[in-house]
C-alpha positions as MATLAB code, in Angstrom:
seq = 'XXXXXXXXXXXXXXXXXXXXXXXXXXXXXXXXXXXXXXXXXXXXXXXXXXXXXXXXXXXXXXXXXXXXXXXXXXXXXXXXXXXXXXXXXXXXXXXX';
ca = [
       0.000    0.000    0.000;
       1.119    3.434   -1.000;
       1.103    5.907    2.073;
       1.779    9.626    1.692;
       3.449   10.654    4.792;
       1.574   14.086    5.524;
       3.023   14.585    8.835;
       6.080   13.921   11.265;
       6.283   15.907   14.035;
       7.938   15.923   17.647;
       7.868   18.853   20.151;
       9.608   18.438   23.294;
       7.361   20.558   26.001;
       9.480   19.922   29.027;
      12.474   18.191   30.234;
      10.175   15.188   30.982;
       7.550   15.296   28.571;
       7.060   15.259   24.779;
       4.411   15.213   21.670;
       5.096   12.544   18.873;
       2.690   13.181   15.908;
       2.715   10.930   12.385;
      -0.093   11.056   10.264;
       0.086    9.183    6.702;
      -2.526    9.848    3.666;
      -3.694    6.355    2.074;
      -5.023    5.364   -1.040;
      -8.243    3.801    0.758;
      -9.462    3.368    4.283;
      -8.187    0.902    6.618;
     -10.497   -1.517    8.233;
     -12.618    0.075   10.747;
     -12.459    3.903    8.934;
     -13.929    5.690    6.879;
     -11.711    8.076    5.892;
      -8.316    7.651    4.058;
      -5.414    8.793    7.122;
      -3.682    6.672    9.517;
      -2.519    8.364   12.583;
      -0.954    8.141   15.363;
      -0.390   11.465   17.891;
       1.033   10.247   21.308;
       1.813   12.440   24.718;
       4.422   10.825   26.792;
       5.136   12.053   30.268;
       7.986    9.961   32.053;
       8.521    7.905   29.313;
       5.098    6.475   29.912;
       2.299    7.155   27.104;
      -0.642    9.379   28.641;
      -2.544   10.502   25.638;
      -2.695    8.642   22.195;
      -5.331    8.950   19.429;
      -5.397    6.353   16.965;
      -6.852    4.314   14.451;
      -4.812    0.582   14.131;
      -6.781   -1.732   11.454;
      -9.729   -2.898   12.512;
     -10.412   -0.766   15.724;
     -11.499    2.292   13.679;
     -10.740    5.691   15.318;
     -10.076    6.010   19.315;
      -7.666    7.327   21.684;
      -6.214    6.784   24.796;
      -6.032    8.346   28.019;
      -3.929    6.646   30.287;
      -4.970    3.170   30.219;
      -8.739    3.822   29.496;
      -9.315    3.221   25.567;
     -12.509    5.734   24.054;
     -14.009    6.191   20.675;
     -12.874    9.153   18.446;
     -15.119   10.660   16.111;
     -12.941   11.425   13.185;
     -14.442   14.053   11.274;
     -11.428   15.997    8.929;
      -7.291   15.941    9.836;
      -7.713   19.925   10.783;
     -10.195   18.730   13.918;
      -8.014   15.678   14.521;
      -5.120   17.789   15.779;
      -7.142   20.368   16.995;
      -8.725   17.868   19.333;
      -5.380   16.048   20.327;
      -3.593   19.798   21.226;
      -6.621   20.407   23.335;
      -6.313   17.709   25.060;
      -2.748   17.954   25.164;
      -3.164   21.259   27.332;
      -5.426   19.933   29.577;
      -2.973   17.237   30.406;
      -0.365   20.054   30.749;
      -2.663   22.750   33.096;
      -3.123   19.465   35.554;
       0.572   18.768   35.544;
       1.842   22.429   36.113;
];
């Protein structure tokens, strides 16, 4: 499969905490989506993943906060990372 890699990011935000973001076009949806990116945006604290939206073959869209896994309503890429860096700051406003 062909993937168009639209997006490689990572933003260190502290000493101790980071922002890995990777988001591929495809030629057709995976299993489980019904749109045509795979992504993966993770926020790791400690070395330890605290935040992670996703959508792995089969599971559709979701993230992760901390060990509880949630549906994700994927509605465009814009909202996507919208929606991760707003949850991003939440984590960060509890941590500070």
């Amino acid at each position: 499969m062909n993937a168009e890699l639209l997006l490689r990011e990572h933003h260190v935000l502290s000493v101790n905490v980071f922002v890995e973001m990777v988001v591929w076009k495809l030629p057709s949806p995976l299993p489980g989506s019904r749109h045509s990116f795979k992504y993966r945006l993770a926020l790791v604290v400690d070395s330890e993943c605290v935040l992670r939206y996703d959508n792995e073959s089969g599971k559709g869209d979701h993230k992760h906060i901390g060990v509880r896994e949630v549906p994700y309503v994927f509605s465009s890429a814009r909202k996507l990372l919208e929606d991760f860096w707003r949850d991003v700051d939440k984590w960060m406003e509890v941590m500070e």
